[in-house]
N, C-alpha and C positions, 0 to 999 in steps of 0.2 A: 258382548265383546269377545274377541277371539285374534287371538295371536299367536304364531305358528314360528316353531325355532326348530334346529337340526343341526346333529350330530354326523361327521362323516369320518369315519374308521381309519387312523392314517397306515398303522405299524405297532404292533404287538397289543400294548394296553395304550397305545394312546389312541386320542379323538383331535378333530378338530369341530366344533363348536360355532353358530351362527347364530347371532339373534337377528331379530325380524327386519333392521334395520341395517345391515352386515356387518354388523363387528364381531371379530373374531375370539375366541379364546382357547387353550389349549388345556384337554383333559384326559385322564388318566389314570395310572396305578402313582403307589408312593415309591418315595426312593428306597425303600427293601427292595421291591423287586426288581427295579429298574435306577439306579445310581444314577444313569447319565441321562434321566428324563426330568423335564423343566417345568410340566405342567400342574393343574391345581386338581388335586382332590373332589372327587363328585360331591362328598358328606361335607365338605369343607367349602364348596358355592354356596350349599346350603344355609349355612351359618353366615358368608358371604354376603347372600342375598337376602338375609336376615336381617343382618346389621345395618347392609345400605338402605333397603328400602328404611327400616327408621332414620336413619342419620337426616335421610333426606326428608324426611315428614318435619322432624326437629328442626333443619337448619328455616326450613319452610316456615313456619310455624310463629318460631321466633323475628324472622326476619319481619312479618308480619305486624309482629305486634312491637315493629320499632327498635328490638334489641341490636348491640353491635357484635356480633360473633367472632372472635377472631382464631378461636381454635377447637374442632371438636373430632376427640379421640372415642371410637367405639370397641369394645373387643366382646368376645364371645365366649364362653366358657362352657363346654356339655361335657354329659354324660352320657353313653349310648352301652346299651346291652351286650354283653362279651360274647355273648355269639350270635351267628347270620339270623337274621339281616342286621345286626346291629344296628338295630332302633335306633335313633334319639329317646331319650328319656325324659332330658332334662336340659335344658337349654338358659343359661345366664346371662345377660346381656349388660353392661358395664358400660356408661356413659363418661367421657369425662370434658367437660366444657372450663372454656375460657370468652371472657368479653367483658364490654364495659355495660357496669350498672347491671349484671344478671342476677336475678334471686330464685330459691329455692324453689318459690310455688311456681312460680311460674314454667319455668325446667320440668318442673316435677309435673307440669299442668300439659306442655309440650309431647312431653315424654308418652302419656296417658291417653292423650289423643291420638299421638300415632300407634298406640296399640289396638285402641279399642275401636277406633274409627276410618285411619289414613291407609294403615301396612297390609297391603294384603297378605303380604307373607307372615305377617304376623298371628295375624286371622285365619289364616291355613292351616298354622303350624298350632295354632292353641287349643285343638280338639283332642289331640292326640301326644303334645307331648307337656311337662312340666315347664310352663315358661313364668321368668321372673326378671326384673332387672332393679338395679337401681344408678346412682349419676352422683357426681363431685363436678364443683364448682371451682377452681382452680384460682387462686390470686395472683393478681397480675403485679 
């Protein structure tokens, strides 16, 4: 399988961004060096695309086996090396779910498979850096 994306160099630090499909995104330096730039972080898709591809294994997953979803919050927490290239080191992943009738193993059963089966970024990313997460069930 092979899929092919591209970056085009707009103005200073910024990029514009194409996945294979054309959506667009805007990429960049952070607001230190540029105050009036809008775009997202390179090290910060990464986490990004971290979280989505599980969210989307999870929502998957459960939907599957019948649950009713009705809210899932993902965030990301790293740690990365204080100097270049600032590695990731460490990468935490925080689930937080809402629906009717959801239990723990099951979530926790969700969650497992798209690390170890579903995410390829997941599976990219867990050769090389400390990854962990864990999930709250929220009542409705």
């Amino acid at each position: 399988m092979s899929e092919t994306v591209e970056i085009n160099w707009v103005r200073d630090e910024m990029f514009a961004g194409r996945d294979r499909y054309g959506n667009s995104i805007v990429i960049g330096s952070t607001p230190r060096s540029d105050p009036q730039f809008k775009g997202v972080k390179p090290s910060d898709l990464l986490l990004l695309s971290l979280i989505s591809c599980s969210a989307y294994d999870v929502v998957k997953i459960l939907e599957k086996q019948r649950h009713k979803l009705h809210s899932l919050r993902v965030t990301a927490m790293s740690v990365q090396q204080d100097r270049p290239p600032h590695a990731f080191e460490k990468i935490h992943v925080h689930y937080r779910l809402a629906g009717h009738n959801l239990h723990a193993d099951q979530v926790r059963r969700a969650i497992e498979l798209s690390e170890t089966k579903y995410c390829s970024v997941y599976n990219t990313l867990k050769h090389g850096v400390e990854l962990s997460s864990d999930f709250e069930i929220e009542s409705e």
